[in-house]
C-alpha positions in Angstrom: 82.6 110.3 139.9 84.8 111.0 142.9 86.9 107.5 142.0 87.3 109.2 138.8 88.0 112.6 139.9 91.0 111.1 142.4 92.2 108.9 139.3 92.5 112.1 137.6 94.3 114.0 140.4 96.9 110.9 141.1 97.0 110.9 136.5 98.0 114.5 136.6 100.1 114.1 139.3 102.2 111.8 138.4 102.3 113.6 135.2 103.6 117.1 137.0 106.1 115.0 138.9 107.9 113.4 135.8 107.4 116.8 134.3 109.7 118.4 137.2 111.8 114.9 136.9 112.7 115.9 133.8 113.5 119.3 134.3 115.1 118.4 137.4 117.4 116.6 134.8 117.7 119.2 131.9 118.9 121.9 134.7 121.4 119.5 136.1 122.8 118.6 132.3 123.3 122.5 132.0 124.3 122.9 135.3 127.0 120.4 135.5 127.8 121.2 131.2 128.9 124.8 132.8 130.8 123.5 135.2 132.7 120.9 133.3 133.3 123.8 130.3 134.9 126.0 133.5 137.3 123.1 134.2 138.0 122.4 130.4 139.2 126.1 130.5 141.4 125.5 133.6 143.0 122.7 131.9 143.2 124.6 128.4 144.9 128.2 129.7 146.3 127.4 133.8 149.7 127.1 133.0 151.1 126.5 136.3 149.1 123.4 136.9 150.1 121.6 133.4 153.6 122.7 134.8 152.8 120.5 137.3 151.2 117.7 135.6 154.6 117.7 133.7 156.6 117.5 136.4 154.5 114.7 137.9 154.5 112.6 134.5 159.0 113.1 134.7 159.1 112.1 137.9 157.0 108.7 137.4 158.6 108.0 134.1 161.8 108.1 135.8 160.5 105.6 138.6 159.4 103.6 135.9 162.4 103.6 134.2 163.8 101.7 137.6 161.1 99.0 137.3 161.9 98.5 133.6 165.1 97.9 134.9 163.6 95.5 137.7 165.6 97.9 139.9 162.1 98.4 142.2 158.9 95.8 141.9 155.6 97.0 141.5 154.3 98.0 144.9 157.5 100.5 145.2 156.6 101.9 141.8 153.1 102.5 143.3 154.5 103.4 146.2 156.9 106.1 144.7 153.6 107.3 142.5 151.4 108.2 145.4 154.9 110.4 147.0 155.1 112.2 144.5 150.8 113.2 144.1 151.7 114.0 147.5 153.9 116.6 147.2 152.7 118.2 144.1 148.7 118.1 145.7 149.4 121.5 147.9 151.0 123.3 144.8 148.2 121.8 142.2 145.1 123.1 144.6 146.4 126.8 145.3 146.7 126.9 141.4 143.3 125.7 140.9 141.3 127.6 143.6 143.1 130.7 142.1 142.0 129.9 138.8 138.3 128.8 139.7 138.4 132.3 141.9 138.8 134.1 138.5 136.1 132.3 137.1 133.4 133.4 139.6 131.0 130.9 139.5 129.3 131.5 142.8 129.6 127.8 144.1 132.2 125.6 145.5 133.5 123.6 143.0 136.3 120.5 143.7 138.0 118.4 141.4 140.6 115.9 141.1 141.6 112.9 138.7 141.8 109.3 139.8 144.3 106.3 138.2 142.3 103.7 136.2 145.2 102.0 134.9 149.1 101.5 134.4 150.2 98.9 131.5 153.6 98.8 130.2 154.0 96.4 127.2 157.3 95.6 125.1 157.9 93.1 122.4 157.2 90.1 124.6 154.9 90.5 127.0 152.1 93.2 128.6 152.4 93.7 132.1 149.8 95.6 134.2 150.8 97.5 136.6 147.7 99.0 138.2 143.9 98.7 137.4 141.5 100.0 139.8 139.4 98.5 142.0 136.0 99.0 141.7 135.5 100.0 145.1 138.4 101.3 146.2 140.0 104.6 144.0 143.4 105.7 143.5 143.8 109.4 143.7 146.2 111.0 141.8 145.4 114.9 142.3 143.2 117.0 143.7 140.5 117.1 146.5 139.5 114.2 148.5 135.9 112.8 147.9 133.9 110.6 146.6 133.6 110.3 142.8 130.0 110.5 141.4 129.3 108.8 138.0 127.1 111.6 137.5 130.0 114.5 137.6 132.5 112.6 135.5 134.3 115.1 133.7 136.4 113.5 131.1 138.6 110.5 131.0 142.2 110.7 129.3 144.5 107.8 127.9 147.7 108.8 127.5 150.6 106.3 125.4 154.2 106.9 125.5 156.8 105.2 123.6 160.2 104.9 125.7 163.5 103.8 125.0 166.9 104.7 126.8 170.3 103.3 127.6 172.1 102.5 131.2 175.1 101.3 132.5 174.1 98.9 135.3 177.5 97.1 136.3 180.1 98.0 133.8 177.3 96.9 131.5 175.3 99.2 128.9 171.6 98.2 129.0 169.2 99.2 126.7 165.8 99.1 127.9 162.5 99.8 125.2 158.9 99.9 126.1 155.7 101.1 125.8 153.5 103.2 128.6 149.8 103.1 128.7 148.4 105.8 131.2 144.3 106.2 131.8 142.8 108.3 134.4 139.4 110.1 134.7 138.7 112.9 135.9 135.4 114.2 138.1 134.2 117.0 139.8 132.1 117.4 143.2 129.9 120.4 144.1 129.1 121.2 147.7 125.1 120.8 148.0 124.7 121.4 144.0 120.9 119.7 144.4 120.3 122.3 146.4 121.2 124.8 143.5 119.5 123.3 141.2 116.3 123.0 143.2 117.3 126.8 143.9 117.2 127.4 140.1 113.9 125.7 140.1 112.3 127.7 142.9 109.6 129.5 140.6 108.9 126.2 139.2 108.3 124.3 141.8 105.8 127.1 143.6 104.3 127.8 140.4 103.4 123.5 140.7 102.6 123.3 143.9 100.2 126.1 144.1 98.8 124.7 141.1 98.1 121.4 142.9 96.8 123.0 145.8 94.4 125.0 143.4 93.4 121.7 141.6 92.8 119.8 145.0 91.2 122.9 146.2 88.9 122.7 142.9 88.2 118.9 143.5 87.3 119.1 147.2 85.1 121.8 146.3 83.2 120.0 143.6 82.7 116.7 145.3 81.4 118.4 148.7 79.0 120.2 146.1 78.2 117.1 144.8 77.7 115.2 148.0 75.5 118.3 149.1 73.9 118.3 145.9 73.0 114.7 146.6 71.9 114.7 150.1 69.2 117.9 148.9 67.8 115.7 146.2 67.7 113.0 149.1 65.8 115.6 151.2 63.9 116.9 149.1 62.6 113.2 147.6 62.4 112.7 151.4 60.2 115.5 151.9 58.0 114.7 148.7 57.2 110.8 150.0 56.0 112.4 153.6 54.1 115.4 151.9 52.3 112.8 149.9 51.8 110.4 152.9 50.7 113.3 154.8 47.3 114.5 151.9 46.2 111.1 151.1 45.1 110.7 154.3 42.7 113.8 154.3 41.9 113.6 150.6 40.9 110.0 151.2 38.5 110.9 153.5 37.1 113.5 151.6 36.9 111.5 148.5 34.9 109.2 150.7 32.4 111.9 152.1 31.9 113.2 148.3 30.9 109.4 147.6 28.8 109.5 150.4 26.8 112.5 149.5 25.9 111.4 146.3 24.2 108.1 147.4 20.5 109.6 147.1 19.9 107.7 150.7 22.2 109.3 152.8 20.8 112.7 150.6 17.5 111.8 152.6 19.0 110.7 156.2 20.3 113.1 159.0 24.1 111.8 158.4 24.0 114.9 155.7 25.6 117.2 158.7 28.0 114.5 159.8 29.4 113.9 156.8 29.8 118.1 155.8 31.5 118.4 158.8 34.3 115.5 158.4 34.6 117.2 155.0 35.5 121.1 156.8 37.6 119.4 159.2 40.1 117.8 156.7 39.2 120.8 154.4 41.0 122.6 157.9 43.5 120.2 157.9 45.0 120.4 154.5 45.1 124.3 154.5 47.0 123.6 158.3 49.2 121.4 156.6 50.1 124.0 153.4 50.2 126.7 155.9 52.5 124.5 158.1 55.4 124.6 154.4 54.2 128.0 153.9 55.2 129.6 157.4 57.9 127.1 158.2 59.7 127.3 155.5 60.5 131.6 156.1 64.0 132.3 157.8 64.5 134.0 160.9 64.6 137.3 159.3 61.2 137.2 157.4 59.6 136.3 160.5 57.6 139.3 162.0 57.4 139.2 165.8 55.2 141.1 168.0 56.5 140.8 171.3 54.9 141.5 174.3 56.1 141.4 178.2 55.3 138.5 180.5 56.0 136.7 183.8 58.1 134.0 182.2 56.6 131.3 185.4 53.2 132.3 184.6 53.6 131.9 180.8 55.4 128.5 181.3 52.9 126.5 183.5 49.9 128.1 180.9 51.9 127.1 178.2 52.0 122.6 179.9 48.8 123.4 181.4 47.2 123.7 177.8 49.6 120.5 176.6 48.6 118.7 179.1 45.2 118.5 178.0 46.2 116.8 174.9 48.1 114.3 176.5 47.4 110.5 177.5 47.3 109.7 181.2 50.1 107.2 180.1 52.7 110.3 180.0 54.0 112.2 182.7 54.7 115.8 182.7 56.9 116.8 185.5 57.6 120.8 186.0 60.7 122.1 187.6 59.9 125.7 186.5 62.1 128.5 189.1 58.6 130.4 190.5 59.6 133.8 190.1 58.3 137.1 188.9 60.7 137.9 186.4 59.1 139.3 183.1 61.0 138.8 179.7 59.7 140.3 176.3 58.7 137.3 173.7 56.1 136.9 171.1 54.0 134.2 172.8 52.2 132.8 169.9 55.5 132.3 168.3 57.4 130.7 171.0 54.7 128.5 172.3 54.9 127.3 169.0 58.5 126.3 169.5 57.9 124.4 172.8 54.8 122.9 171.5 57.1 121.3 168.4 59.8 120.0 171.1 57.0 118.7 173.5 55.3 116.8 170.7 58.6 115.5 169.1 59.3 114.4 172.7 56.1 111.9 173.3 56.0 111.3 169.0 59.7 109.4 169.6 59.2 107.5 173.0 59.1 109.8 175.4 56.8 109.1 178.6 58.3 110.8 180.8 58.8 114.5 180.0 60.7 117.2 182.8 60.5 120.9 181.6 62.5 123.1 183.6 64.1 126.9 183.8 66.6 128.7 185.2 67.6 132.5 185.2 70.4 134.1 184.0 72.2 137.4 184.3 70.9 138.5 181.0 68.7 135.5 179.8 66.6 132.5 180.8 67.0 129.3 180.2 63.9 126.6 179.2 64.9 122.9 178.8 62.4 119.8 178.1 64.1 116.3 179.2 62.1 113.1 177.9 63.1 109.3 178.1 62.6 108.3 174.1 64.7 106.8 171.7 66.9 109.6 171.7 69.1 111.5 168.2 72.2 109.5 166.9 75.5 111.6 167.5 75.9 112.1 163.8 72.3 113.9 163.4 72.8 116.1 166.4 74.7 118.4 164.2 72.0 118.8 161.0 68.9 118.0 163.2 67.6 121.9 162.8 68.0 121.8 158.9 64.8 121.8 157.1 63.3 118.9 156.2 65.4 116.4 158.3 63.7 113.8 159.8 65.9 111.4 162.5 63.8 108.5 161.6 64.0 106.0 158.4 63.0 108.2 155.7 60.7 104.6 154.1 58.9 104.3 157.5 55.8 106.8 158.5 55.4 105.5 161.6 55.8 108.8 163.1 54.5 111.9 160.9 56.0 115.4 159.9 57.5 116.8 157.2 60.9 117.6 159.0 60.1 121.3 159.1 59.3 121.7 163.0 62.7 122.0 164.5 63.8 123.7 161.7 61.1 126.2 162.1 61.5 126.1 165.8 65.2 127.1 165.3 64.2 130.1 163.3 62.1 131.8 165.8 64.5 131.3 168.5 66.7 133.0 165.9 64.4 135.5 165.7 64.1 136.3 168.9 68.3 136.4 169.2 68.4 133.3 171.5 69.5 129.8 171.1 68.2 126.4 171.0 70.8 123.4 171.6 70.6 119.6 171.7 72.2 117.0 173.6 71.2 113.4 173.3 71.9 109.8 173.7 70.7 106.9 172.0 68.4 104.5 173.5 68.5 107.1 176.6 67.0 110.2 176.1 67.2 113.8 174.9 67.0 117.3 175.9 66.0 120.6 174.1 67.6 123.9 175.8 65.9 127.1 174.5 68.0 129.9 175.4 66.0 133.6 175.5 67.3 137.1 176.0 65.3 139.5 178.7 65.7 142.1 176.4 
């Protein structure tokens, strides 16, 4: 699903990018169809500047006259041509900047028309003149840049039929030819992407918000998912140790039943016996429903009754009592700060919670166990240090969710239903303290319960 979901993101965004291509393209055709209409109008009414155009075409046609005559060769002519765009250029642009001023198009826009070609043919033979270089242009007017395919205005081909007489040594001459003339012109626009992307401003927002709302939508459905996975993972989980957990009782009292029938045992003295394996798993199936009952209430629904006590005193009571259920194979080292200091806590509650962390402790490796406190300025601080096989980094963070379990969730070797820390958590909540984590693997962890005088 999430291989579909980013096929379907990179789909619809390639899709929204030829989309703005596109319209990218359509803005630019109108853009630059505006601009080439303002310089068809400059052309159409500027009278000055086809003044000058004229007066550039009589001034070349009388240069070519000369090399009709083979009075001047062909670079000269050339030569003579790029004189006279030289001295008409000053005089051509204060007529067009005046004229594009009138037309108030907000922009800067330039303009000038390059030489393609020069071909002058008579009855004998065609002779070209010029033909441009592909990389090289020949300007004949206007601004200096570089011509862009993309803002090519127009091309013109002008032909012009000439014939005239000269006297060229006491000799009348009469010269007849034919003039070919074909130039293009373009027009250049300073930073016009950057109007057009201007123009496109709403556009483009509109898009990338709606991207950001889309990949917002995504990320938010595939965490939901992922989540939505790792709670049927729990809870499936938390089924397989629930069940592990009551076979063991209800086997035994299946057996007992079976027991009491036979009419032998009826008769013998192991009637008592077996009643009272039968109340003790009877006690500890309800502990175990009470233990999903009462672990599974949040910090808030939990009712304390507190009650004031020498923190020292209620420490050592608290290991003296575990200690009792302890093999001699683990040691229980105290480093509790003998003091008198009294703190408020609801002891049947929080002996729970160090109860839960002192189990855990000798239930994952732990032999040797070091509980220890410290005082604060406004609270006291209870850490339990053991040896075992320690929390990987990447549970550390999720260990005090309910029903995690550290351990391989197809392996019983150690029992719970991954409630205790998560249940621990909550009371420590309850009592507005904090309980913390830090652990290695292979080396060791240790539990910090952090309580509030008050």
């Amino acid at each position: 699903m999430i291989i579909a979901s980013i096929i379907g993101l990179s789909a619809l965004s390639l899709i929204q990018a030829y989309l703005i291509k596109n319209t990218y393209s359509l803005k630019k055709e109108v853009f630059v169809d505006k601009t080439m209409k303002a310089v068809d109008d400059i052309d159409d009414h500027a009278t000055p500047i086809d003044s000058i155009y004229d007066i550039l075409s009589d001034k070349f046609i009388k240069e070519l006259d000369n090399y009709s005559l083979k009075i001047i060769d062909k670079e000269y002519l050339l030569e003579r041509l790029h004189v006279i765009t030289d001295s008409l250029n000053p005089a051509f642009i204060k007529e067009y900047e005046k004229s594009i001023k009138e037309k108030k198009l907000g922009y800067n826009l330039k303009y000038h028309k390059i030489l393609k070609s020069i071909i002058v043919s008579d009855s004998v033979h065609k002779d070209t003149v010029f033909k441009q270089i592909k990389e090289k242009e020949y300007k004949l007017i206007g601004y200096d840049f570089k011509s862009d395919p993309m803002l090519r205005v127009g091309n013109s081909t002008s032909e012009t039929e000439r014939s005239f007489k000269k006297v060229i040594r006491n000799k009348e001459k009469r010269v007849s030819y034919r003039l070919y003339f074909q130039s293009e012109n373009y027009i250049n626009i300073d930073d016009w992407n950057s109007i057009i992307f201007n123009q496109m401003r709403g556009l483009l927002l509109c898009s990338f918000f709606i991207f950001l709302l889309v990949i917002g939508i995504l990320y938010y459905s595939i965490k939901n998912l992922i989540s939505q996975k790792k709670i049927a993972d729990v809870k499936t989980d938390f089924v397989n140790n629930i069940t592990h957990e009551l076979k063991t009782p209800l086997a035994t009292l299946s057996l007992a039943t079976k027991i009491l029938k036979n009419q032998t045992i009826q008769e013998s003295k192991s009637v008592n016996s077996t009643i009272e394996t039968i109340e003790r798993q009877q006690l500890k199936l309800q502990k175990l429903i009470d233990q999903v009952l009462n672990n599974s209430l949040g910090y808030k629904d939990i009712l304390l009754q507190k009650e004031e006590v020498v923190i020292s005193n209620y420490l050592h009571t608290v290991l003296d009592d575990f200690k009792v259920t302890c093999s001699d194979e683990i040691s229980l080292k105290r480093q509790i700060l003998d003091t008198k200091t009294r703190i408020n806590l609801d002891t049947f509650y929080c002996t729970t919670v160090l109860v839960n962390i002192l189990d855990n402790a000798i239930k994952y490796g732990g032999t040797n166990i070091v509980v220890s406190s410290k005082l604060h300025q406004n609270n006291v601080t209870i850490s339990i240090q053991d040896n075992g096989i320690g929390i990987p980094k990447k549970h550390q963070k999720i260990i005090f969710e309910k029903f995690f379990r550290s351990e391989n969730k197809n392996i019983h070797n150690v029992k719970g239903l991954g409630l205790g820390l998560y249940y621990s958590n909550q009371i420590i909540k309850a009592h507005q303290g904090v309980l913390s984590v830090v652990s290695e693997k292979d080396t060791g962890t240790i539990f910090t319960v952090k309580l509030p005088f008050n």
